[in-house]
C-alpha positions, 0 to 999 in steps of 0.5 A: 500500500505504502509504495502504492500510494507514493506512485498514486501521489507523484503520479497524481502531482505530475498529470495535474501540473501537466494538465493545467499547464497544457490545458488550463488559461490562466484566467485571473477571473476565473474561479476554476483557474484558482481551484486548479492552484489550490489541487495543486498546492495540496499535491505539493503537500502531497510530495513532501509527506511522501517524502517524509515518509520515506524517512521513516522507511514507511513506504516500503521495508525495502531502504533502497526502495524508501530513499528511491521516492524520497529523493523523487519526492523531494526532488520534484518539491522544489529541489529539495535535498532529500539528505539535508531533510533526513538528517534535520527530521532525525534531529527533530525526533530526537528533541521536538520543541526545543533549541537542538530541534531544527523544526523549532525556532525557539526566538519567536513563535510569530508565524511568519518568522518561524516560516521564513527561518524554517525555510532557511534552514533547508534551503540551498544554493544550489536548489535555488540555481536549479530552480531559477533555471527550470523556470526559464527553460520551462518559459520556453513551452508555457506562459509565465502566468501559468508557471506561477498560478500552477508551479511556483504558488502551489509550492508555496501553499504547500509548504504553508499547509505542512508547516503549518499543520505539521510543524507551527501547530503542534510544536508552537509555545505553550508547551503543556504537560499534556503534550509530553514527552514530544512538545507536541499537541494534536488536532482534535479527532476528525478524520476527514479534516486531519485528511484535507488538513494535511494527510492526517499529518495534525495528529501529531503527537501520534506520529511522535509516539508512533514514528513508524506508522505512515501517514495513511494510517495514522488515523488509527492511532488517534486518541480523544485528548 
């Protein structure tokens, strides 16, 4: 199920990003055109929790066939570097919520900050370059309209939806007793919307207690708090 899933997602987040680059007008009035940005968005999600997963060797009990869609999962999200994710997201589990989690940013808990210094802490040179350049080229077939309203803002609401749900959150101050020994809180008990929320990514402090449950069956876990 897990590599089942994983191959329906990337494969889910290609055709749709083709399809409306193909086929879509970018139209600023339309309601559609915006439906097509937040699909998109929400498969962006979609690639990063599959690549989270990957991490926690989920997808398959094989690790070359984990790393395999970890990296085309990261890859396609922007770029990103499967090893750097994989490296902080341990350090995370080691110590959430507090000044070693790479996750956390102990200064501020504004949204915004926290977002910006997050992003930082995985963004590299090199990503950026090879981003900047697939722009361009991809200038060549489509317009720039539609490279932004279907690529580059569904990237972004993708990482607001998994830092928001995933990270800001569970991990954001206060941290109660009720949320030890993670720091970590969890969405209230509603399958449908932990679904839409983040792929039941907002029960958080079960993925803490139960790092090797994937994602698809964290639902299982949830507890009434």
């Amino acid at each position: 199920m897990g590599v089942f899933l994983a191959i329906l997602i990337i494969t889910a987040w290609l055709g749709h990003l083709v399809y409306s680059l193909v086929y879509v007008e970018p139209e600023l009035t339309a309601p559609l055109t915006y439906g097509h940005t937040l699909l998109q968005g929400y498969l962006f999600t979609g690639l990063f929790i599959t690549g989270h997963d990957a991490i926690h060797r989920t997808i398959s009990q094989k690790k070359w066939v984990n790393d395999l869609f970890g990296w085309l999962a990261s890859f396609l999200f922007a770029a990103l570097s499967y090893r750097r994710l994989t490296r902080n997201h341990w350090k995370h589990h080691r110590a959430p919520g507090t000044e070693a989690d790479p996750d956390f940013y102990v200064r501020s808990q504004n949204f915004w900050r926290w977002w910006l210094v997050f992003m930082v802490r995985y963004i590299t040179i090199p990503q950026l370059i090879f981003m900047a350049a697939a722009f361009n080229v991809l200038l060549i077939w489509f317009s720039e309209a539609s490279l932004l309203l279907f690529w580059i803002i569904p990237a972004f609401l993708g990482t607001f939806q998994m830092f928001y749900f995933g990270v800001y959150q569970p991990h954001k101050l206060p941290h109660t007793q009720s949320m030890n020994p993670y720091n970590s809180r969890t969405q209230q008990k509603n399958h449908l919307w932990a679904m839409i929320s983040c792929y039941f990514f907002g029960y958080h402090y079960e993925h803490h207690a139960s790092p090797t449950i994937p994602w698809w069956k964290l639902y299982t876990t949830k507890q009434p708090k």
